[in-house]
C-alpha positions, -999 to 999 in steps of 0.1 A, spaced: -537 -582 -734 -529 -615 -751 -531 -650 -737 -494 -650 -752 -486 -620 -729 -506 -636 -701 -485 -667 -706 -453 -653 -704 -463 -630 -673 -468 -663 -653 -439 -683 -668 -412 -654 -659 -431 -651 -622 -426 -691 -622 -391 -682 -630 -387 -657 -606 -390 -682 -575 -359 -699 -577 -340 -669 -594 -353 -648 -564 -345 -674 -534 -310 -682 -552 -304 -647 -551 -313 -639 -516 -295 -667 -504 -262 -651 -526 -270 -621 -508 -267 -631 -474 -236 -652 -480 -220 -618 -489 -238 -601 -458 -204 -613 -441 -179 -602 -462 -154 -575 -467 -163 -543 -488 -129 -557 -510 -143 -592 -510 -182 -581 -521 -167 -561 -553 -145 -588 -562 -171 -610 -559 -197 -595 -578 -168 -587 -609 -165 -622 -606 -182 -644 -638 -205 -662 -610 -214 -628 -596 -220 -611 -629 -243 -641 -636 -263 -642 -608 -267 -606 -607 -279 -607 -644 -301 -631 -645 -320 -617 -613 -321 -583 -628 -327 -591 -663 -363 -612 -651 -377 -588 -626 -375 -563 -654 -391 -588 -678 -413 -596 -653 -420 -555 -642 -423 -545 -680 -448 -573 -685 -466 -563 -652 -466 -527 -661 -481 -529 -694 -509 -548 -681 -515 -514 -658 -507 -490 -684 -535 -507 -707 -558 -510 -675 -559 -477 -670 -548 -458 -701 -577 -455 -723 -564 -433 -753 -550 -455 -775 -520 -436 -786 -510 -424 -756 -513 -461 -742 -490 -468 -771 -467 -444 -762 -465 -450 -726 -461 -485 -729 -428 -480 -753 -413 -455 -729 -420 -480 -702 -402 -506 -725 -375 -484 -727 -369 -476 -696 -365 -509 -684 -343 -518 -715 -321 -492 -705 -321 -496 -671 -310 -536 -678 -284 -525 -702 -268 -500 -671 -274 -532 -648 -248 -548 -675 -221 -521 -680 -219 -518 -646 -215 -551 -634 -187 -553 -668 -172 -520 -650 -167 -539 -615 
């Protein structure tokens, strides 16, 4: 692992605090809402933001974190290479879903 690596593993969980505590308190403003009024809501461009942003660092954040684990405890290089880019996938793919999704609402 790289300092560079370690260094953006703390600035995204930095990040994280306010994203995270904005979030939950979005969350439970809509805790009170109608089914109609949640899915306008999260089609809206505020919604779509919000929801984005949260999603888009805790996979940052969870790629970065699992990486650290793969290389931890991987010890074959190529296959730590190759786990670590189907991990990287995966969470690229599951942030691109997040997005067509939300674009769907």
């Amino acid at each position: 692992m790289s300092v560079q690596h370690w260094k953006f593993q703390r600035i995204s969980a930095i990040a994280l605090i306010p994203i995270v505590l904005f979030s939950l308190y979005y969350i439970v403003s809509l805790s009170t809402v109608s089914y109609d009024h949640l899915i306008n809501d999260l089609g809206s461009l505020n919604g779509f933001i919000i929801t984005s942003l949260f999603m888009g660092f805790i996979l940052f954040h969870s790629s970065m974190g699992m990486e650290v684990i793969i290389e931890d405890y991987i010890h074959s290089e190529d296959l730590q290479k190759n786990v670590v880019s189907l991990s990287k996938l995966f969470h690229l793919i599951s942030f691109f879903l997040t997005i067509i999704i939300l674009a769907s609402i």
